[in-house]
Backbone as a printed PyTorch tensor [residue, N CA C, xyz], in Angstrom:
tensor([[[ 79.6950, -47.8010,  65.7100],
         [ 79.4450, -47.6500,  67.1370],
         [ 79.4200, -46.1860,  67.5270]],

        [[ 80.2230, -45.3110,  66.8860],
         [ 80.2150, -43.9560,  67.0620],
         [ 78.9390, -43.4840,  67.2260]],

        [[ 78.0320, -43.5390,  65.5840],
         [ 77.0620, -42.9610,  65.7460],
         [ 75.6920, -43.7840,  66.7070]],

        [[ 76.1910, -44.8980,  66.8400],
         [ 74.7350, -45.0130,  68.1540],
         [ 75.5250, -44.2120,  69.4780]],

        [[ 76.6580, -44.5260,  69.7200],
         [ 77.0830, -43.7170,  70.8710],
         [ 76.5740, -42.3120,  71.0330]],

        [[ 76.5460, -41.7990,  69.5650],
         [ 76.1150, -40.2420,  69.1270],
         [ 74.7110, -40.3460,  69.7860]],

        [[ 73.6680, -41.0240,  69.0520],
         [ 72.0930, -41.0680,  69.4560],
         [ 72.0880, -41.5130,  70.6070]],

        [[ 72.8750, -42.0850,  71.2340],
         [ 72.3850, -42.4090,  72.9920],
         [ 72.3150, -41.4170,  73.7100]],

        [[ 73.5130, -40.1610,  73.5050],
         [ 73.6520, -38.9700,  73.8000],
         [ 72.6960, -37.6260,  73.5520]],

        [[ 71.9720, -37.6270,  72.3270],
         [ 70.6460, -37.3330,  71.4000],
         [ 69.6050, -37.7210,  73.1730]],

        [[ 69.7140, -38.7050,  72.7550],
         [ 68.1850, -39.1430,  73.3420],
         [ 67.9280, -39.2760,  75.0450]],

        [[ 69.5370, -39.3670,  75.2840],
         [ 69.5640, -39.0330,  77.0580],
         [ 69.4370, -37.5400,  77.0010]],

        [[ 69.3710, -36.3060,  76.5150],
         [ 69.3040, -35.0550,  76.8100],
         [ 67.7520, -34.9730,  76.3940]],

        [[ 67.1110, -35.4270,  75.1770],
         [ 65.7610, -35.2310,  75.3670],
         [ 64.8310, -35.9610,  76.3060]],

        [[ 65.3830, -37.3620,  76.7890],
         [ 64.5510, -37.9010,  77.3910],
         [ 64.9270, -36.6360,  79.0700]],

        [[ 66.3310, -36.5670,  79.2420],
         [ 66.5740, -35.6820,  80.8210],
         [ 65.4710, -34.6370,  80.4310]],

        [[ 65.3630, -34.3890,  79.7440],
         [ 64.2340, -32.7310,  79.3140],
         [ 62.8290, -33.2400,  79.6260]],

        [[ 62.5950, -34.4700,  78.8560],
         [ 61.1960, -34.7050,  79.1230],
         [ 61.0310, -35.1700,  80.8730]],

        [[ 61.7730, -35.7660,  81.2020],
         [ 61.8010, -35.7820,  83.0150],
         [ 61.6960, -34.8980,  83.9020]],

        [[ 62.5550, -33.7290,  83.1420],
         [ 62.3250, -32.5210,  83.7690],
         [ 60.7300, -31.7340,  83.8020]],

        [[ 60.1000, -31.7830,  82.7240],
         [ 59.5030, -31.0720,  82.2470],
         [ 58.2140, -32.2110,  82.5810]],

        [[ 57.9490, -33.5450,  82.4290],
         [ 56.9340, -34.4050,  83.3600],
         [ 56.9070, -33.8030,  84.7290]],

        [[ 58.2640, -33.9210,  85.3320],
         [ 57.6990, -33.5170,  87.0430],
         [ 57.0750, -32.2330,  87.1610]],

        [[ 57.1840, -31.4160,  86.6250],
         [ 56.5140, -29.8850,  87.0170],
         [ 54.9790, -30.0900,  86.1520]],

        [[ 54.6770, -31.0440,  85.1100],
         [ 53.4920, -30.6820,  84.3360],
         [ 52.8440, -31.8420,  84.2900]],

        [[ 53.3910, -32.9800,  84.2980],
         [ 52.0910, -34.0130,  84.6180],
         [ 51.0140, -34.1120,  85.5430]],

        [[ 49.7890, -34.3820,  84.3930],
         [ 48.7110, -34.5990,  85.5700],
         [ 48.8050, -35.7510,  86.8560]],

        [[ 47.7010, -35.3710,  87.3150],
         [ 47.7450, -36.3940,  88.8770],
         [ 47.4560, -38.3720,  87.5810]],

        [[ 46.8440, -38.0070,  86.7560],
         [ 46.7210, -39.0430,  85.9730],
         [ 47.7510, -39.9220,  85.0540]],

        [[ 48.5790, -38.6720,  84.4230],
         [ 49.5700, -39.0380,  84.0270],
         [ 50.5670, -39.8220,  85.1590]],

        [[ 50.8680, -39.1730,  86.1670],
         [ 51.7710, -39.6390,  87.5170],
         [ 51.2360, -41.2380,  87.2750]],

        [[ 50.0660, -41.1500,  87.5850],
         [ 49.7870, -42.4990,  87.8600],
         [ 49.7510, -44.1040,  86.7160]],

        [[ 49.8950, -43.2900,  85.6810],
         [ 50.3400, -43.6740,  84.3210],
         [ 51.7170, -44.4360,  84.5790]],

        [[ 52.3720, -43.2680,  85.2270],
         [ 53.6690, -43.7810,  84.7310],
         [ 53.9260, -44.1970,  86.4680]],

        [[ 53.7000, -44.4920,  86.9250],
         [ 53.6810, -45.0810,  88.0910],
         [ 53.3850, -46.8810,  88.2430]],

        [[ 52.4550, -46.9680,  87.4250],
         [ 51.6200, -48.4850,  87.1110],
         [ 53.0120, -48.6790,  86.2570]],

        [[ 53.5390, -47.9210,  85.3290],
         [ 54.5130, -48.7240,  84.0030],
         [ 55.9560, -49.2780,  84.7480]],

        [[ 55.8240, -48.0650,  85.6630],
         [ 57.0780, -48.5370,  86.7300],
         [ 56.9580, -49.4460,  87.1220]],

        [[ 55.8160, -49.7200,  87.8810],
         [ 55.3070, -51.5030,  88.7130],
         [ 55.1280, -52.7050,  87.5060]],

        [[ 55.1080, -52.1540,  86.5410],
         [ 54.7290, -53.5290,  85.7900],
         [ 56.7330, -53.6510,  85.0130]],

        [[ 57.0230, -53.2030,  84.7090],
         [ 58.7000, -53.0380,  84.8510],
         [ 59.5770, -53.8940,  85.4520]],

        [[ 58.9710, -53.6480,  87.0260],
         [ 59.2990, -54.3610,  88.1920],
         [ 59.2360, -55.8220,  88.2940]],

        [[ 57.8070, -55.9740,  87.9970],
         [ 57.2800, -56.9920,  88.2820],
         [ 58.1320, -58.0720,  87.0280]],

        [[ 57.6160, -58.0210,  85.4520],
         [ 58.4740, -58.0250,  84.8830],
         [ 60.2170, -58.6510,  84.8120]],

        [[ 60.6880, -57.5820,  85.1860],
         [ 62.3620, -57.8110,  85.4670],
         [ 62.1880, -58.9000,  86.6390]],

        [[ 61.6310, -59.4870,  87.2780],
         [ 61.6030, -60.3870,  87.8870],
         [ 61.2610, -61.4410,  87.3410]],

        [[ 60.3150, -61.5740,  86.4140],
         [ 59.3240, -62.5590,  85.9840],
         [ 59.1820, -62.8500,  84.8590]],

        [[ 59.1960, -61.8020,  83.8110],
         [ 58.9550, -62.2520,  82.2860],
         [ 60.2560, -62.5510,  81.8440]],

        [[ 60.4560, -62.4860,  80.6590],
         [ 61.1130, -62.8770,  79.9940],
         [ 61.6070, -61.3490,  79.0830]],

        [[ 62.7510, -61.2120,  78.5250],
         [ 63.2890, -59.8320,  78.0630],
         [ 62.4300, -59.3340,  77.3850]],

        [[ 61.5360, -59.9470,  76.4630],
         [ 60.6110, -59.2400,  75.4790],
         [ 60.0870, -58.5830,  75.8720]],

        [[ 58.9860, -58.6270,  76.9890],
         [ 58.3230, -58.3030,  77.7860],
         [ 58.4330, -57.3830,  78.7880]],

        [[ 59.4470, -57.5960,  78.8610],
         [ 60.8440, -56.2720,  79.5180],
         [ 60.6280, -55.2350,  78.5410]],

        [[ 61.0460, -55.5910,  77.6110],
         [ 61.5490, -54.4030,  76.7180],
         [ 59.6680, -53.4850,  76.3560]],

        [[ 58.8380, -54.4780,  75.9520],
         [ 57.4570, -53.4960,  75.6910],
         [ 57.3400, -53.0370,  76.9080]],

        [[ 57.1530, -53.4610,  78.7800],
         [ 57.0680, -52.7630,  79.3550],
         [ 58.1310, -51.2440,  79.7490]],

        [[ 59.0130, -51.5340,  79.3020],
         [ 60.2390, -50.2330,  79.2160],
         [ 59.5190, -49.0760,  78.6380]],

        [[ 59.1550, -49.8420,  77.1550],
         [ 58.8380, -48.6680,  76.1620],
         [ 57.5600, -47.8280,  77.0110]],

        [[ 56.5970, -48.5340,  77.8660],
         [ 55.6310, -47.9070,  77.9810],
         [ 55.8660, -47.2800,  79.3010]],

        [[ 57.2300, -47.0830,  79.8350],
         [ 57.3880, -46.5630,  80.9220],
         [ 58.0020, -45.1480,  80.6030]],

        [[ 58.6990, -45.5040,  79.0710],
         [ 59.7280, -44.2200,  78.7230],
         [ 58.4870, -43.5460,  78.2930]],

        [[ 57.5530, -43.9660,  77.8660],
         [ 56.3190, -43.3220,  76.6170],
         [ 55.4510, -42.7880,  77.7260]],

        [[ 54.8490, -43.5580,  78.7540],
         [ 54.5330, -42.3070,  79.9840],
         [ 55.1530, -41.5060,  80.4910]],

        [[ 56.2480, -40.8410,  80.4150],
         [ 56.7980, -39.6910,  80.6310],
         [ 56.8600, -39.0910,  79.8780]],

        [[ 57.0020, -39.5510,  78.3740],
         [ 57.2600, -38.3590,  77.4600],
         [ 55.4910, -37.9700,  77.5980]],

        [[ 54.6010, -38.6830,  77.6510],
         [ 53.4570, -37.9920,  77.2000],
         [ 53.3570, -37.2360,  78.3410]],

        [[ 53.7740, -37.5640,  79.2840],
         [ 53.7010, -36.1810,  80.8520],
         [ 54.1360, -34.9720,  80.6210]],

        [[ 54.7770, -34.6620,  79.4310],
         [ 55.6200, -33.4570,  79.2330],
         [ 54.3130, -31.9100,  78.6470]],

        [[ 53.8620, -33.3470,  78.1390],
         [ 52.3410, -32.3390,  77.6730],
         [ 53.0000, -31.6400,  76.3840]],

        [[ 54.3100, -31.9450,  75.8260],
         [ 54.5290, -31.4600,  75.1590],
         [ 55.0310, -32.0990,  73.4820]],

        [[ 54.2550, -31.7720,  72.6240],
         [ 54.5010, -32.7110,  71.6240],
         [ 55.2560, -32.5500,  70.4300]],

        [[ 55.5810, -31.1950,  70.4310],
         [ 57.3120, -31.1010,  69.5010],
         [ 58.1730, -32.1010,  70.4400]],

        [[ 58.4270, -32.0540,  71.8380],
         [ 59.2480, -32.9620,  72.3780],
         [ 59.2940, -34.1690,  72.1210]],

        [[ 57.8550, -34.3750,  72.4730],
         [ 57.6770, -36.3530,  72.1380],
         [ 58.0740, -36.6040,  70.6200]],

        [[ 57.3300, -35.5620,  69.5180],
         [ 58.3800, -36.2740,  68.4550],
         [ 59.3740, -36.4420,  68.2870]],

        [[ 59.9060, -35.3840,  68.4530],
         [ 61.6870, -35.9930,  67.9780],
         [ 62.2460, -36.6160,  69.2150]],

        [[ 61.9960, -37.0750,  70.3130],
         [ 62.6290, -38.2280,  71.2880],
         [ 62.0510, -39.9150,  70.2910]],

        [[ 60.6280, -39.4430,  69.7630],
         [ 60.1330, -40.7980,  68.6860],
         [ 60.8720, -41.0070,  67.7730]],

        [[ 61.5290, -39.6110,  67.1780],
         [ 61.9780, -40.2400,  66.1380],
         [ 63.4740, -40.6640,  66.2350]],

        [[ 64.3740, -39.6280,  67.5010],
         [ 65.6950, -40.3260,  67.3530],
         [ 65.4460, -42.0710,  68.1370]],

        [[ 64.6860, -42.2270,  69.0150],
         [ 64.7110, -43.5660,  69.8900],
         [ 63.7080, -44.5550,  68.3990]],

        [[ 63.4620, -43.9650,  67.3680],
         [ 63.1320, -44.9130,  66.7770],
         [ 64.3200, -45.5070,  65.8770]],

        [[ 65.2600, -44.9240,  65.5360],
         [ 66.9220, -45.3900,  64.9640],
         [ 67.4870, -45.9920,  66.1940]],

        [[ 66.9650, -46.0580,  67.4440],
         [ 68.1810, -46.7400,  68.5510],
         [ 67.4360, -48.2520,  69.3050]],

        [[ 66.0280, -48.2050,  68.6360],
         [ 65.5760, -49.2610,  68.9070],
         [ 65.9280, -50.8500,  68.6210]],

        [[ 66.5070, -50.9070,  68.0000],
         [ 67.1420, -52.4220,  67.9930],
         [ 68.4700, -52.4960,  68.6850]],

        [[ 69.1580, -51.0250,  68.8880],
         [ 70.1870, -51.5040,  69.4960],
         [ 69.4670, -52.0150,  71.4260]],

        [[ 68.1550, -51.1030,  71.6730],
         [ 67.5110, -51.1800,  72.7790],
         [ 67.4300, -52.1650,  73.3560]],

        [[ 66.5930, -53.0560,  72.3060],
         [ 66.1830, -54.6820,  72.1750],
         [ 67.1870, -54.9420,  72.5050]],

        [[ 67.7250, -55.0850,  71.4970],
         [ 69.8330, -55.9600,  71.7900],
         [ 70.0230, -55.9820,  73.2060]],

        [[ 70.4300, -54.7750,  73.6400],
         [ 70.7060, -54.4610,  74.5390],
         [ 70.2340, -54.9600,  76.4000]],

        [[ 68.2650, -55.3630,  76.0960],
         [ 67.7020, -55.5000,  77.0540],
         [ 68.1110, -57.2880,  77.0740]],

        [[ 68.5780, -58.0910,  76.1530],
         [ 68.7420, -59.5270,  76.1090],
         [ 70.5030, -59.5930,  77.1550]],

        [[ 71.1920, -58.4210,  76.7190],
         [ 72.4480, -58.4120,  77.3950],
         [ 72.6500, -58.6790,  79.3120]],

        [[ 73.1230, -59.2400,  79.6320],
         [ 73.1230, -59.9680,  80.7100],
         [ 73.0940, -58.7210,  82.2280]],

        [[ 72.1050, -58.6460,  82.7010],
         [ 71.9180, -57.9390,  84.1200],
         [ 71.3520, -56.7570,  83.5760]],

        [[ 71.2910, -56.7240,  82.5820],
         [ 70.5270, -55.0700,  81.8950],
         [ 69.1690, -55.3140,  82.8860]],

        [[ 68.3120, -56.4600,  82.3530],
         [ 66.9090, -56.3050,  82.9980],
         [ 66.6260, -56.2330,  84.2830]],

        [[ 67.7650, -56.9270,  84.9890],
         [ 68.3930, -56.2240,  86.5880],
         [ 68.4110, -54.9590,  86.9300]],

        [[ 69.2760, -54.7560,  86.7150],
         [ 69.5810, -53.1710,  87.1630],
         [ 68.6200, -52.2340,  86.4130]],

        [[ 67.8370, -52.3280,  85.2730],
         [ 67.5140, -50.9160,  85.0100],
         [ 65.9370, -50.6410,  86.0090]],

        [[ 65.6310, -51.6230,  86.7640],
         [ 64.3340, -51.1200,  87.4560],
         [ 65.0160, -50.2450,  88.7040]],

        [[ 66.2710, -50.0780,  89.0090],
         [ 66.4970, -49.4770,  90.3950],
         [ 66.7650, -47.7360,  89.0940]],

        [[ 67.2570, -48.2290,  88.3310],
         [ 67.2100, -46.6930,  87.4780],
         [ 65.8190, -46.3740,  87.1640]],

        [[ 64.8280, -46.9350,  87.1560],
         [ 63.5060, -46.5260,  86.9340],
         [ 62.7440, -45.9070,  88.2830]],

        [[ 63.4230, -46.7150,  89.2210],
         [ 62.7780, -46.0520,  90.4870],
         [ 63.2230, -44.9890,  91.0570]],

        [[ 64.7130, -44.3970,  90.7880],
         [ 65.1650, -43.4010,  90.9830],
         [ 64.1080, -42.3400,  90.6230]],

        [[ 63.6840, -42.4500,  88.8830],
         [ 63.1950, -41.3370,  87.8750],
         [ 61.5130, -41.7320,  88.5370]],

        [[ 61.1300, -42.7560,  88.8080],
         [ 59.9340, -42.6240,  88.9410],
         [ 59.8630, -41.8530,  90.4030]],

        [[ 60.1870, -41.9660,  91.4170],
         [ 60.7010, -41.1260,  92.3580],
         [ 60.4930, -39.4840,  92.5200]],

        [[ 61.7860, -39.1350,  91.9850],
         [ 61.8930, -38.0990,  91.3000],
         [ 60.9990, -37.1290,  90.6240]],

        [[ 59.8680, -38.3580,  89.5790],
         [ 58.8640, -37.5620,  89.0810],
         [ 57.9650, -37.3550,  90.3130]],

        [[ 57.8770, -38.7140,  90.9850],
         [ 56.1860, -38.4430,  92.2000],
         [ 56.2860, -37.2680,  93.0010]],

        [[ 57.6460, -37.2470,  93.4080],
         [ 57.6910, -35.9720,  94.2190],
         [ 57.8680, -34.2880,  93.7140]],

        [[ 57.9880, -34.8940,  92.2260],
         [ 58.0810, -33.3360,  91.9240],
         [ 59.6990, -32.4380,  91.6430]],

        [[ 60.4040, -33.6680,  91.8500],
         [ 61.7740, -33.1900,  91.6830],
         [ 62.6630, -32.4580,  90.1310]],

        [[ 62.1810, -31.8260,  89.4190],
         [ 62.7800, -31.4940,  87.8820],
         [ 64.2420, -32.0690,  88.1190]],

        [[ 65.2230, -31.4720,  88.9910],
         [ 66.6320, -31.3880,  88.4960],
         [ 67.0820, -33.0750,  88.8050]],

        [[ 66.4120, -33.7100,  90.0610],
         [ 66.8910, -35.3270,  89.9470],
         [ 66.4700, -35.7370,  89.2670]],

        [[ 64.8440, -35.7850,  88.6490],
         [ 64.1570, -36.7360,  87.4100],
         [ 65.4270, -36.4880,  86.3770]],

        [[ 65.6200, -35.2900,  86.2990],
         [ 66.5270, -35.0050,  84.6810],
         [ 67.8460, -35.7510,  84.9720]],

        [[ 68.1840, -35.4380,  85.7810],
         [ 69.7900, -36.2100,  86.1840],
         [ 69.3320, -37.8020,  86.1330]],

        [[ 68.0930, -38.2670,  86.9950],
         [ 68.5630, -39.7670,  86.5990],
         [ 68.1050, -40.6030,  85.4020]],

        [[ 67.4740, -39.7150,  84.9400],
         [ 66.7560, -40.0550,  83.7010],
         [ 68.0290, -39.9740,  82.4440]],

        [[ 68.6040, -38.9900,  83.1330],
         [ 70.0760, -38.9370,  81.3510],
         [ 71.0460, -39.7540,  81.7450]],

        [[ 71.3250, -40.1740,  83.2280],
         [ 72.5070, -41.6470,  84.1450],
         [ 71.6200, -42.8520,  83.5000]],

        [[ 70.4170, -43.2060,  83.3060],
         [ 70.1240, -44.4250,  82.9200],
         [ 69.9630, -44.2950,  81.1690]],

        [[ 69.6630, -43.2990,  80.3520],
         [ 69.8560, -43.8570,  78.8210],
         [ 71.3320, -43.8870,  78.6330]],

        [[ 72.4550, -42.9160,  79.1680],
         [ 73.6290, -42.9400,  79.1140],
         [ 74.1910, -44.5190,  79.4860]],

        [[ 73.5300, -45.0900,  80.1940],
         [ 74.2480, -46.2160,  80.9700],
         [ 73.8320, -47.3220,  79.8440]],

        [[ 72.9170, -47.3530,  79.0290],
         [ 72.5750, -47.5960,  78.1180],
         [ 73.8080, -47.8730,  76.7810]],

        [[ 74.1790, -46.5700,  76.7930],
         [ 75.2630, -46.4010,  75.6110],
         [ 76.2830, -47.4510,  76.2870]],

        [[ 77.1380, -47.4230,  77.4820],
         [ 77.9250, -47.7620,  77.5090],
         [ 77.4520, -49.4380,  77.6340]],

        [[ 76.4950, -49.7590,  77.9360],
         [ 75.5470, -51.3920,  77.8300],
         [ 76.0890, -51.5960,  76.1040]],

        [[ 75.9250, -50.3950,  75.1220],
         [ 76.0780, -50.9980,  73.6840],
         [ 77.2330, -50.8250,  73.3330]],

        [[ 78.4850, -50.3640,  73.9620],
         [ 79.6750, -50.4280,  74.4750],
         [ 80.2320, -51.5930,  74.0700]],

        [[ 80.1430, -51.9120,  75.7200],
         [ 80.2450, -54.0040,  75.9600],
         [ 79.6300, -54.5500,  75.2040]],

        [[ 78.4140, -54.7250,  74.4430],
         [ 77.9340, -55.3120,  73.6610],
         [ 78.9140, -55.8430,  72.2130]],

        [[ 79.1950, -54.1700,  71.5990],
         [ 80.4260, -54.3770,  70.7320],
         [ 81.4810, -54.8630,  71.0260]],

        [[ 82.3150, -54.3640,  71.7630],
         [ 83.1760, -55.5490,  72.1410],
         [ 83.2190, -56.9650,  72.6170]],

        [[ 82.2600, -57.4170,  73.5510],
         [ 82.1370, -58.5560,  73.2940],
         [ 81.9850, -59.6630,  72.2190]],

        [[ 81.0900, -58.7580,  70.7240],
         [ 80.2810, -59.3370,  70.4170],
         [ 81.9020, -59.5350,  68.8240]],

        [[ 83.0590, -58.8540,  69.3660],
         [ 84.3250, -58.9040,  68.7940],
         [ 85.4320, -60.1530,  69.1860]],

        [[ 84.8190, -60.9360,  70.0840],
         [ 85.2190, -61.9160,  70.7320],
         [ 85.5310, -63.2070,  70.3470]]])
């Protein structure tokens, strides 16, 4: 548990970076990229089923990183979130996850529309962090 705790921490500082660094440099196209991934998220966490959750997630986290315009970044956020991906999955089946994480998406999607660097980054590293402690409870429960 340590070391995913470790990579949740990894990947909330690159993803806060890539939030930061989307709001000041994404195109008007990109915005709208990740604007649609937000609404389908939404829609989603209401309606589908977790799987479906979870591919629309990925393509909400994956329109921001590509907003960064920057692609030393996007790799290594690919490659540590590619070791934390099953705990992800896991994680999105865990009870109220698919709840709550669209009001953390709307914070960051927010944040990006208007152009905000220092809130995108802040709520963008409060929701993978919130994450860790989701695989937290997971372990312990799953000690039960």
């Amino acid at each position: 548990m340590a070391q995913i705790v470790d990579l949740f921490e990894v990947v909330s500082e690159l993803e806060a970076f890539a939030a930061r660094l989307a709001a000041t440099r994404a195109t008007d196209a990109q915005m709208a990229a990740i604007q649609i991934a937000h609404d389908q998220c939404g829609f989603l966490a209401r309606t589908g089923d977790a799987r479906d959750y979870f591919e629309a997630n990925n393509v909400f986290h994956s329109a921001i990183w590509a907003a960064t315009n920057n692609q030393a970044l996007i790799e290594q956020i690919r490659a540590a979130d590619k070791r934390l991906t099953p705990y992800r999955r896991q994680i999105t089946f865990y009870p109220r996850r698919k709840q709550d994480s669209p009001s953390e998406h709307k914070q960051i999607a927010e944040a990006l529309a208007l152009r905000q660097p220092d809130i995108a980054q802040s709520a963008m590293r409060d929701h993978v962090m919130i994450l860790a402690d989701d695989a937290l409870q997971m372990a312990r429960d799953l000690r039960l």
